[in-house]
Backbone bond lengths (Angstrom), bond angles and torsions (degrees), N, CA, C in turn:
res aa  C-N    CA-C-N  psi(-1)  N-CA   C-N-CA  omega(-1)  CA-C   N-CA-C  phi
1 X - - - 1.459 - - 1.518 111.68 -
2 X 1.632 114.79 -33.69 1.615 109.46 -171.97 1.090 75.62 -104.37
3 X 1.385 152.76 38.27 1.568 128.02 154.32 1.776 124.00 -60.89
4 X 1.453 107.45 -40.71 1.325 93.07 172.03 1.167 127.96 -85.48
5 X 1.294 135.54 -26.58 1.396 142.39 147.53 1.469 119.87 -32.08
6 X 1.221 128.04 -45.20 1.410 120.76 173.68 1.499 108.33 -68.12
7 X 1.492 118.62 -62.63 1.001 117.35 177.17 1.815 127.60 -41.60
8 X 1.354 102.04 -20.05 1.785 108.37 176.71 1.713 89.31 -64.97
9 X 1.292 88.11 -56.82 1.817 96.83 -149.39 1.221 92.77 -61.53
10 X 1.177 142.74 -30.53 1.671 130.82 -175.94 1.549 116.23 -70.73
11 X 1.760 101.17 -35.53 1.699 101.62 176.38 1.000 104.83 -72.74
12 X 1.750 145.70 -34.64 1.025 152.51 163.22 1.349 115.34 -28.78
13 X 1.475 106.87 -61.15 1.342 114.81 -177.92 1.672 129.76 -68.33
14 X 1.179 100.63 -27.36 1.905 118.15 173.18 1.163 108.78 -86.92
15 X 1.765 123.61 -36.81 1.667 127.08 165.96 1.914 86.88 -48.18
16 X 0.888 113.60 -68.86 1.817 124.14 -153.51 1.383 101.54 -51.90
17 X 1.376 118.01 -42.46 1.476 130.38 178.22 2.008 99.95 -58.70
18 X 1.119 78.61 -72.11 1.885 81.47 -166.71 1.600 101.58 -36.80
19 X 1.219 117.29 -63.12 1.397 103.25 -161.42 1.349 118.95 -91.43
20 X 1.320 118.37 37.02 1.287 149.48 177.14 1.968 86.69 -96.73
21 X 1.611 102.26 -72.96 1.394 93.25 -171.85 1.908 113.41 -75.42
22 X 1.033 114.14 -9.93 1.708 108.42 176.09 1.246 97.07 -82.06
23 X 1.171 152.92 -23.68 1.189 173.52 -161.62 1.647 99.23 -91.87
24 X 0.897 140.87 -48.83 1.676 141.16 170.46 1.357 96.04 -77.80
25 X 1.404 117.28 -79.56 1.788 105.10 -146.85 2.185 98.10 -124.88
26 X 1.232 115.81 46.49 1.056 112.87 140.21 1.514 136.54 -25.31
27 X 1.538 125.70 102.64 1.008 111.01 -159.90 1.262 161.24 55.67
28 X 1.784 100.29 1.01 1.282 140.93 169.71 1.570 111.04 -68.46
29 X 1.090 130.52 145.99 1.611 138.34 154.38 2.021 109.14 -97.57
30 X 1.168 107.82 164.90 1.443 139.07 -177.06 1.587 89.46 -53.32
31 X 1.396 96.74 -68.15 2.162 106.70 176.26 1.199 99.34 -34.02
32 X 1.172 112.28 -67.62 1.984 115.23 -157.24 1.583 113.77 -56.21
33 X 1.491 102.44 -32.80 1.086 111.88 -167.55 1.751 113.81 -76.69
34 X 1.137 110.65 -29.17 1.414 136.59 173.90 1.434 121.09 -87.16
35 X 1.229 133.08 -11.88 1.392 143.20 -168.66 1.524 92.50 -108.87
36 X 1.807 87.59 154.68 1.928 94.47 -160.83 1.368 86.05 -104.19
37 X 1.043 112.44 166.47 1.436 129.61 174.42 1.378 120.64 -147.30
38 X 1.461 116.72 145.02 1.546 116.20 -173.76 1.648 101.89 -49.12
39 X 1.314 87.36 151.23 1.944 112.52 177.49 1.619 110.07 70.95
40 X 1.429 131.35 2.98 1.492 142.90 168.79 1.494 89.07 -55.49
41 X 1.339 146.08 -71.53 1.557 129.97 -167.78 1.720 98.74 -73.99
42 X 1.377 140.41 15.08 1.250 115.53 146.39 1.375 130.97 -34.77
43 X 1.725 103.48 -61.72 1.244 112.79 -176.68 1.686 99.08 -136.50
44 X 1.324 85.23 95.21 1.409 98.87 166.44 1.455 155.82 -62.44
45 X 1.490 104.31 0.58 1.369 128.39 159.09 1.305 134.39 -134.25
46 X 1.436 122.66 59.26 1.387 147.54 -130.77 1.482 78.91 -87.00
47 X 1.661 111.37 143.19 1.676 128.18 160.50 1.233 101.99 -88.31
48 X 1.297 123.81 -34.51 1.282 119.16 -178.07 1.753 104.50 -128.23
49 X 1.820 101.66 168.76 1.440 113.79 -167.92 1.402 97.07 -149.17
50 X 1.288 128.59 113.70 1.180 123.92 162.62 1.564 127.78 -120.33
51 X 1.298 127.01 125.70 1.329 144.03 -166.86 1.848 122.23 -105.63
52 X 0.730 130.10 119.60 1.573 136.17 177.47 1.527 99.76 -176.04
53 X 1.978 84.26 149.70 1.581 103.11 -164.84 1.522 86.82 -165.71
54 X 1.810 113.21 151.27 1.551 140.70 -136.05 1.257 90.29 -165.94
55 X 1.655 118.59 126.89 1.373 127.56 156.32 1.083 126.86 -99.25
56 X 1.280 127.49 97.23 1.644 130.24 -162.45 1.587 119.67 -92.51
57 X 1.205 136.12 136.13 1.378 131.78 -173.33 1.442 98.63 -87.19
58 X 1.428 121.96 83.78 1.755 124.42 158.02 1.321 80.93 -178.97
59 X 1.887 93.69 161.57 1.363 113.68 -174.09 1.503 110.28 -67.87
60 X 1.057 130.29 179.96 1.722 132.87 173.50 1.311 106.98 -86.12
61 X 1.894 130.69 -19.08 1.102 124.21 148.36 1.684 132.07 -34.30
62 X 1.595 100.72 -59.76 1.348 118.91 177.32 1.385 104.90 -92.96
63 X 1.399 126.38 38.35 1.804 123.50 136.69 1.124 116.04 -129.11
64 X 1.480 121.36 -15.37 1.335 128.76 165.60 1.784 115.02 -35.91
65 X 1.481 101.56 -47.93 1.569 98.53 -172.72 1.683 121.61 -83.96
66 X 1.682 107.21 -4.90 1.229 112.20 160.60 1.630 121.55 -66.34
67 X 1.625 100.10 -32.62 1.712 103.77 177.44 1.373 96.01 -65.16
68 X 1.398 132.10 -40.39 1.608 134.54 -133.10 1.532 94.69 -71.60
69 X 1.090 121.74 -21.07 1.523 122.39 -128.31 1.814 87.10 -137.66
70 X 1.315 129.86 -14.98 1.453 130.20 155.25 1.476 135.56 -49.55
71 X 1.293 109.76 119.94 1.906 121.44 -164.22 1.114 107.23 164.34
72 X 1.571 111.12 148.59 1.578 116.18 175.14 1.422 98.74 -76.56
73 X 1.730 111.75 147.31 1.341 154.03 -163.98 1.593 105.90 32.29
74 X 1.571 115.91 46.35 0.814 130.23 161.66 2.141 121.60 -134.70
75 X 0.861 160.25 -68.92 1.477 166.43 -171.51 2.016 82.48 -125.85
76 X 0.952 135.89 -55.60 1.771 137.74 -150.63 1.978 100.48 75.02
77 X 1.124 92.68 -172.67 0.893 100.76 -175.46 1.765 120.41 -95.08
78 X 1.518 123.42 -2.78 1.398 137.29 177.20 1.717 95.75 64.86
79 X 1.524 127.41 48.09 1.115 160.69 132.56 1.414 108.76 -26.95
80 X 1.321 152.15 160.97 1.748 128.04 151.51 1.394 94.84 -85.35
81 X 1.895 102.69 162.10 1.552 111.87 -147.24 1.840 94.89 -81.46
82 X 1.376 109.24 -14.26 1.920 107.56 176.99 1.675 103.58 -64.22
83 X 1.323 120.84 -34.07 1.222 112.04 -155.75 1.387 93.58 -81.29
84 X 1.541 129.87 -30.76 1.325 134.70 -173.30 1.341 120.98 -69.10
85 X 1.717 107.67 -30.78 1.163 98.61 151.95 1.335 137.85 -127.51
86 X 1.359 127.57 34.31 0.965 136.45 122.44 1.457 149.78 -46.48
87 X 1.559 105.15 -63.26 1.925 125.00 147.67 1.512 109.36 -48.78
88 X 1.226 94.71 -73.97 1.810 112.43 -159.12 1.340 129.60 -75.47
89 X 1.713 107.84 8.64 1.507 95.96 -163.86 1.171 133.97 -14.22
90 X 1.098 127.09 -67.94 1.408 156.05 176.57 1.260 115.12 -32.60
91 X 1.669 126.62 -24.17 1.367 151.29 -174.78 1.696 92.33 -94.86
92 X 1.259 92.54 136.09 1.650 108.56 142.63 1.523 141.44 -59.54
93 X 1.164 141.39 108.93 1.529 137.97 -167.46 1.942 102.04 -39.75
94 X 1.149 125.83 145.83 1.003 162.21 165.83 2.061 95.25 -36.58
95 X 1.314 96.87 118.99 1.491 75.78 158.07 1.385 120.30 -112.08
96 X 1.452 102.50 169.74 1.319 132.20 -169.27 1.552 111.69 -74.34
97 X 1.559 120.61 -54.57 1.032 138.39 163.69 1.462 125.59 -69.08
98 X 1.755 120.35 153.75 1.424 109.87 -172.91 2.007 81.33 -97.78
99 X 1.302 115.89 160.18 1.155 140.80 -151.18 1.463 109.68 -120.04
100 X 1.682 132.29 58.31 1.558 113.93 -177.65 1.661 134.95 -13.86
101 X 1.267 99.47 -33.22 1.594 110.26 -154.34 1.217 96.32 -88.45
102 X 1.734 111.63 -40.00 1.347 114.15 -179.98 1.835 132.46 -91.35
103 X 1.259 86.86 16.77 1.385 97.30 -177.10 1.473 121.65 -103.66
104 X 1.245 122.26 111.56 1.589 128.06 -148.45 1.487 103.68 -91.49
105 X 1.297 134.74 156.57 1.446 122.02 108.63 1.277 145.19 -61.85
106 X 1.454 108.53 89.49 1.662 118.13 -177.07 1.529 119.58 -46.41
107 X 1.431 116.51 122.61 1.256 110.22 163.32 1.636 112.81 -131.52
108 X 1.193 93.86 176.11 1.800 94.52 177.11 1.468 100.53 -63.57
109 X 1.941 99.93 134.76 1.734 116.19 -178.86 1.220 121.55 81.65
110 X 1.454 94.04 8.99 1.635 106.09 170.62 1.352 109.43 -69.73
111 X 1.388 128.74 148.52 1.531 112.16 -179.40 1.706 93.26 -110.77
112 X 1.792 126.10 141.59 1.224 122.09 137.94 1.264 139.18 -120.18
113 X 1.616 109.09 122.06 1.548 112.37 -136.89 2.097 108.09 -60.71
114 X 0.507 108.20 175.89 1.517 123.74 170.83 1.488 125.84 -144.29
115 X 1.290 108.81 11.12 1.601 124.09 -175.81 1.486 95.80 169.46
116 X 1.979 103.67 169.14 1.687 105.44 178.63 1.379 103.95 -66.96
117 X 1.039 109.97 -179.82 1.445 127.27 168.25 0.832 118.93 -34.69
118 X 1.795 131.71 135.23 1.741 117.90 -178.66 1.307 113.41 93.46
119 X 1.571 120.59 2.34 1.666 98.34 -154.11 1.936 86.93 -148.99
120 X 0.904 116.60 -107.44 2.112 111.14 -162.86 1.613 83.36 -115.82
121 X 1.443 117.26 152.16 1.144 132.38 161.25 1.559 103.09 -164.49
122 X 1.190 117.31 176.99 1.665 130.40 171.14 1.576 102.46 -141.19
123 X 1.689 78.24 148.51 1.901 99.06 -179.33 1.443 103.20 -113.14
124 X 1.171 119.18 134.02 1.677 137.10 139.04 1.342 90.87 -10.96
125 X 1.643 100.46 123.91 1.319 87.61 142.62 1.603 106.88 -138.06
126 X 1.235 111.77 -13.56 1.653 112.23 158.03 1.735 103.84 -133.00
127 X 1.159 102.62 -169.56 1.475 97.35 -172.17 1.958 106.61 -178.53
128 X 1.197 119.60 62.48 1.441 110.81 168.89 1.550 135.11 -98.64
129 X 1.471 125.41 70.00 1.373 144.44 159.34 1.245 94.05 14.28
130 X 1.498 141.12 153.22 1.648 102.64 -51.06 1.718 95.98 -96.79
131 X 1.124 131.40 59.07 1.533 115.51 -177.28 1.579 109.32 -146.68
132 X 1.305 121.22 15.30 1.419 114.96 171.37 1.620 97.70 -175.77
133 X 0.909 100.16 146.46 1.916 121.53 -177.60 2.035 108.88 -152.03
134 X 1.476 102.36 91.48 1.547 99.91 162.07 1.501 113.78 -113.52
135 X 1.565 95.83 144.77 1.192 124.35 170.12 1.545 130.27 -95.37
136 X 1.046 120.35 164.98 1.459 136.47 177.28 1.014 133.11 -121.26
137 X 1.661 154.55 100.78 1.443 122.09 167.50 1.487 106.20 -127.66
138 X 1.267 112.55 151.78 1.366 116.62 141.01 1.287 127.78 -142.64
139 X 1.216 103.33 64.33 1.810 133.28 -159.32 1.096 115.39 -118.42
140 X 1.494 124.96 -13.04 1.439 126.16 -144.50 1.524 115.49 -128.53
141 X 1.593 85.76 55.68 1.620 116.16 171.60 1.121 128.82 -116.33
142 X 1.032 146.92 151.74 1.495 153.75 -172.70 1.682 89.53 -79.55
143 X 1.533 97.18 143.76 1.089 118.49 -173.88 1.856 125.20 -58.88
144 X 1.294 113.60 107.97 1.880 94.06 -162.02 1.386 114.22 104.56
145 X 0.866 136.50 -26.86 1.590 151.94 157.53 1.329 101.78 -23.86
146 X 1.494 116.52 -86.74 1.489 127.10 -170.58 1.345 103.61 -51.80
147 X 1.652 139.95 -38.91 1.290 115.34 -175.50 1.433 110.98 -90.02
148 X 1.168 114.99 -38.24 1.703 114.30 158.54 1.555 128.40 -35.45
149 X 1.180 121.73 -61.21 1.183 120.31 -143.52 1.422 101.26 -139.29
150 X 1.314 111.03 -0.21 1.714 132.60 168.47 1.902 100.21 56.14
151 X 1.193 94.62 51.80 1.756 110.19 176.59 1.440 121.63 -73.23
152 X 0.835 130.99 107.76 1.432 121.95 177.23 1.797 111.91 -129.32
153 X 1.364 101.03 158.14 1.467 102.24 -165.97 1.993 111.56 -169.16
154 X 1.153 111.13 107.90 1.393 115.15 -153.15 1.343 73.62 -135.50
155 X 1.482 83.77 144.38 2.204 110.39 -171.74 1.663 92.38 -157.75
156 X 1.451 86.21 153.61 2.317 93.64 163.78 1.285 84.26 -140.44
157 X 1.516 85.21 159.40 1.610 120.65 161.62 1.344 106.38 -98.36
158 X 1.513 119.41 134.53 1.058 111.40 151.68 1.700 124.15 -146.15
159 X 1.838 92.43 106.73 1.599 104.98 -179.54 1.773 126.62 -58.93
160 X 1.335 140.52 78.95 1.607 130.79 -178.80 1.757 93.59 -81.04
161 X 1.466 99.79 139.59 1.166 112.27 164.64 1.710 103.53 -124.60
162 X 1.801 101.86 132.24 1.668 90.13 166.26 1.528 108.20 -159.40
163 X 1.130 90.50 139.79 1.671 94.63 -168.70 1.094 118.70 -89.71
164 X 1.293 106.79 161.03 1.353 115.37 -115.47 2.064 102.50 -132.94
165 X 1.438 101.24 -9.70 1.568 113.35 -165.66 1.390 111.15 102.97
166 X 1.281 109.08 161.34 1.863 118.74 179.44 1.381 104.73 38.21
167 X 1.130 104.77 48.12 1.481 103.84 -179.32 1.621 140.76 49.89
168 X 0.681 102.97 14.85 1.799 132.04 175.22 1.601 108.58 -95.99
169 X 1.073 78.80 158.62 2.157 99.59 -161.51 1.250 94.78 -137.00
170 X 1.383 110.61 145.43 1.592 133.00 -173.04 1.686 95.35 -120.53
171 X 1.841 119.60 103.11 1.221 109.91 159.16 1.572 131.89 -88.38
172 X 1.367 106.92 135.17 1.557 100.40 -172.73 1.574 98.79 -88.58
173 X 1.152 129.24 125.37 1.766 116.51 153.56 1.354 121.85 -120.35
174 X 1.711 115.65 118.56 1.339 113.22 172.05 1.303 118.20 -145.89
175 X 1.226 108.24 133.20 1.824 135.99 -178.04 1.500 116.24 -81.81
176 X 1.141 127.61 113.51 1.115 135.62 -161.72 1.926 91.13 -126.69
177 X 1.732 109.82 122.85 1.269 107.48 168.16 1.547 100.46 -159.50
178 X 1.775 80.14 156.17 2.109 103.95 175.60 1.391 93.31 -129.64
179 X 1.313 103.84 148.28 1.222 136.24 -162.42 2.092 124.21 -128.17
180 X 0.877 144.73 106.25 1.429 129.90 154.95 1.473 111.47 -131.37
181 X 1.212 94.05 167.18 1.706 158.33 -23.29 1.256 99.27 -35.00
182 X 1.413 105.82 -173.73 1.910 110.16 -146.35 1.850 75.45 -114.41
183 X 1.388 154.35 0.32 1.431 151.44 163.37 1.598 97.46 -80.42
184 X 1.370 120.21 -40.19 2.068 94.33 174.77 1.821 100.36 -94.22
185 X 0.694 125.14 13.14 1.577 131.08 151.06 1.245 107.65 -51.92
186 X 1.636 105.62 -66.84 1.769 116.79 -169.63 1.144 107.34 -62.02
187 X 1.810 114.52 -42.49 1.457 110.62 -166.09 1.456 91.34 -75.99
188 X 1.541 162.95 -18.66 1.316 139.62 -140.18 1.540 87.11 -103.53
189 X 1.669 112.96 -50.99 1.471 111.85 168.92 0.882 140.47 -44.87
190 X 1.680 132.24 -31.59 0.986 150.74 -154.17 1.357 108.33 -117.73
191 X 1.319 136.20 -37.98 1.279 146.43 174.83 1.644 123.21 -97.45
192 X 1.477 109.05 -28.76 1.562 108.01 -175.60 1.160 114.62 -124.13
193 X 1.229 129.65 -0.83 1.790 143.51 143.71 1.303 105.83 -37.10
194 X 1.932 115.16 -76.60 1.082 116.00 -176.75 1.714 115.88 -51.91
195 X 1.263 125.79 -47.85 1.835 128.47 -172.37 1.337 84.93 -77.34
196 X 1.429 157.69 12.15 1.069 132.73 154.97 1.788 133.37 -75.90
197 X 1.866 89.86 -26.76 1.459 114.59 161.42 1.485 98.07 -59.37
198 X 1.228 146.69 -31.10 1.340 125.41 -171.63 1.588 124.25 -110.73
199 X 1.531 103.09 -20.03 1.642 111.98 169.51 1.531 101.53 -84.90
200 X 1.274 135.55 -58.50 1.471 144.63 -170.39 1.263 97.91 -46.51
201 X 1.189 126.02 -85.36 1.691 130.33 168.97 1.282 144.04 -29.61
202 X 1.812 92.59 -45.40 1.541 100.97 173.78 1.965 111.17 -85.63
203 X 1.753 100.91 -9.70 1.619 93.82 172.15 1.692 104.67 -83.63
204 X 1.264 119.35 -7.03 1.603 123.58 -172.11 1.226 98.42 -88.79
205 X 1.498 129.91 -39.87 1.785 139.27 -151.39 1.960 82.64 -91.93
206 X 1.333 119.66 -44.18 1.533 109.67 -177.69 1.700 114.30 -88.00
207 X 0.906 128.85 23.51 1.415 126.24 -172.47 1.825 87.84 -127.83
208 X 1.486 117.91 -56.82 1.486 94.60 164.43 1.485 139.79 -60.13
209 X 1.066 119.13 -36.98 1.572 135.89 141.56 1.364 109.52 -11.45
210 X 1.492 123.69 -66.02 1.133 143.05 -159.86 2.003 88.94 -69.51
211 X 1.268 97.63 -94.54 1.492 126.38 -179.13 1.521 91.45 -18.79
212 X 1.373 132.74 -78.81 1.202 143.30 -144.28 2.098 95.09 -72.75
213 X 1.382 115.92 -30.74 1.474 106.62 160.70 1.804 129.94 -60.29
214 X 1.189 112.08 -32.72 1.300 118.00 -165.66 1.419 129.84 47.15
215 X 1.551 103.06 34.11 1.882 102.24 173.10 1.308 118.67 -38.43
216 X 0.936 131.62 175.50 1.562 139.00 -177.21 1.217 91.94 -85.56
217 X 1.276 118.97 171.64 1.639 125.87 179.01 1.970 99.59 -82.44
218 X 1.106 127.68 159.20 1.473 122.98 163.71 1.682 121.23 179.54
219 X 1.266 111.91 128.84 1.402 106.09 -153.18 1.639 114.92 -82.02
220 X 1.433 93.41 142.65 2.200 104.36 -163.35 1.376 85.98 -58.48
221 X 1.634 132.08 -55.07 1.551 132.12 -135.71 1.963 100.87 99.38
222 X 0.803 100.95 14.41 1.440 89.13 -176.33 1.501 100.87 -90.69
223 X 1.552 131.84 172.35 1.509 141.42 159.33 1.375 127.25 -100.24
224 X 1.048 87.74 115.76 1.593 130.09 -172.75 2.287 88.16 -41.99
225 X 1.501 96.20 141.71 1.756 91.23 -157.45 1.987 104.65 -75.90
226 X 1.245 88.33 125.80 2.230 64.80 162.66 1.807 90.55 -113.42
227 X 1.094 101.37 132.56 1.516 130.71 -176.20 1.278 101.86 -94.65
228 X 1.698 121.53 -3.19 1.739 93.60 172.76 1.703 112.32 -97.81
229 X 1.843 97.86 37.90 1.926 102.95 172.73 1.455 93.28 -108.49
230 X 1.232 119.33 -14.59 1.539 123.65 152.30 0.807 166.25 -44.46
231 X 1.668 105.46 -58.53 1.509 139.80 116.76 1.833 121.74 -30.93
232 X 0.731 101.54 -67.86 1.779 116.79 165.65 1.499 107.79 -16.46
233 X 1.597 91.96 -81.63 1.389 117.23 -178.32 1.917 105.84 -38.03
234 X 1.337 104.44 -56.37 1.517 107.00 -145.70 1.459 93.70 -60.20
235 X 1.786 110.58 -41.12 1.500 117.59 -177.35 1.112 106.28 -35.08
236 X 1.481 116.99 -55.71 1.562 126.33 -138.31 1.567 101.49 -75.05
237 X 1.905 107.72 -21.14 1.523 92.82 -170.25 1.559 119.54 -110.50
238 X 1.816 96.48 5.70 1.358 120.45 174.35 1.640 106.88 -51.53
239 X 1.139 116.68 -59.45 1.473 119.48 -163.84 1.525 102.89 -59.73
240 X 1.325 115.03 -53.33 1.709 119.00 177.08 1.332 105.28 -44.83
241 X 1.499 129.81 -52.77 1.215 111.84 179.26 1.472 142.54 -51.08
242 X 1.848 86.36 -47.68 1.808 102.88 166.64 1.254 125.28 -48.87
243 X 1.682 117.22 -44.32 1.376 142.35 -171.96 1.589 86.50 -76.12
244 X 0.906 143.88 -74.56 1.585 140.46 -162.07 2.059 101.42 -44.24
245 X 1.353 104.01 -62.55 1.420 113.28 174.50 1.355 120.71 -43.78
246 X 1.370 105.59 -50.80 1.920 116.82 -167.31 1.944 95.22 -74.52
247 X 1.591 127.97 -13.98 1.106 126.92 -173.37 1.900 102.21 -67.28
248 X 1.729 102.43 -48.81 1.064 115.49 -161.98 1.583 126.47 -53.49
């Protein structure tokens, strides 16, 4: 009688398993997984570790400016266009083309947004053209969180590009994050491990896509980011936080 019921919950549970581990080291090797990489002492006691890597046919010159030019309602993230609008409404589809106007020189404290103003973004935190791009966040909370429930949650990106021969580039990508309270721990593990097998990958499977086409460069019409409504913002909600804390 509970025969089919167990059996759900067991495929359930090995579905949940698998993409728990495709979800960490997708396309990753033992090496990759073991090799340090800039911004690893960011956060030095990571709950989680995530690994994936893509061999693209163009130099790391000519993918460098696909990262350059990454941010919501700016380049997107080269995401597939269902997930963009499905997840992201609110985001613009991914473009196809690299974007002159929108293509930066990254430096440390650069901000790239991940929502409007007020809401998830990442900072520079190193930046060497064309062979490494790390990130920063600790933005990427639901709004009210941190004074509620005293949530905090700091992660990096960190893009290695290295070539590889015949003109092909080997990208490394890995996410390194800590988390509290130890309940969005479970939920970050448990819920964004697995969708990481499909955003992590599918932004690696669309950025070679891209790279490996070589469209001409040509501009969306979109605006080029000023990040000091960014800055602005963070000021404005700095003090609320302190004042919320110093209450306690």
């Amino acid at each position: 009688m509970h025969r089919v019921p167990t059996i759900a919950v067991l495929s359930a549970g090995a579905a949940h398993g698998a993409l728990q581990l495709l979800g960490r080291r997708f396309g990753s090797t033992a090496r990759d997984r073991r090799a340090r990489l800039p911004g690893d002492e960011l956060v030095p006691d990571p709950q989680l570790v995530t690994n994936h890597t893509i061999t693209i046919r163009a130099r790391p010159d000519a993918i460098w400016p696909w990262l350059a030019q990454m941010g919501w309602h700016l380049g997107g993230f080269y995401t597939p266009h269902w997930v963009d609008a499905l997840l992201f409404p609110e985001n613009w589809t991914s473009l196809d083309r690299l974007d002159p106007s929108l293509v930066r020189e990254l430096e440390p404290g650069d901000i790239i947004p991940d929502g409007k103003p007020g809401t998830a973004h990442y900072v520079v935190a190193q930046a060497e053209a064309p062979r490494m791009l790390l990130l920063k966040s600790s933005t990427h909370l639901p709004p009210g969180w941190a004074e509620k429930f005293g949530a905090r949650f700091t992660w990096t990106w960190c893009f290695a590009l290295t070539a590889v021969g015949n003109g092909s580039t080997r990208i490394h990508l890995r996410a390194r994050g800590r988390s509290d309270p130890w309940w969005l721990t479970a939920l970050y593990v448990g819920a964004i491990t697995p969708a990481d097998f499909i955003m992590a990958t599918g932004m690696l499977r669309g950025l070679k896509t891209r790279a490996e086409r070589g469209a001409r460069p040509e501009r969306s019409g979109r605006e080029p980011l000023h990040q000091e409504h960014y800055a602005r913002r963070d000021a404005e909600r700095q003090p609320q936080t302190r004042a919320r804390s110093a209450s306690r």
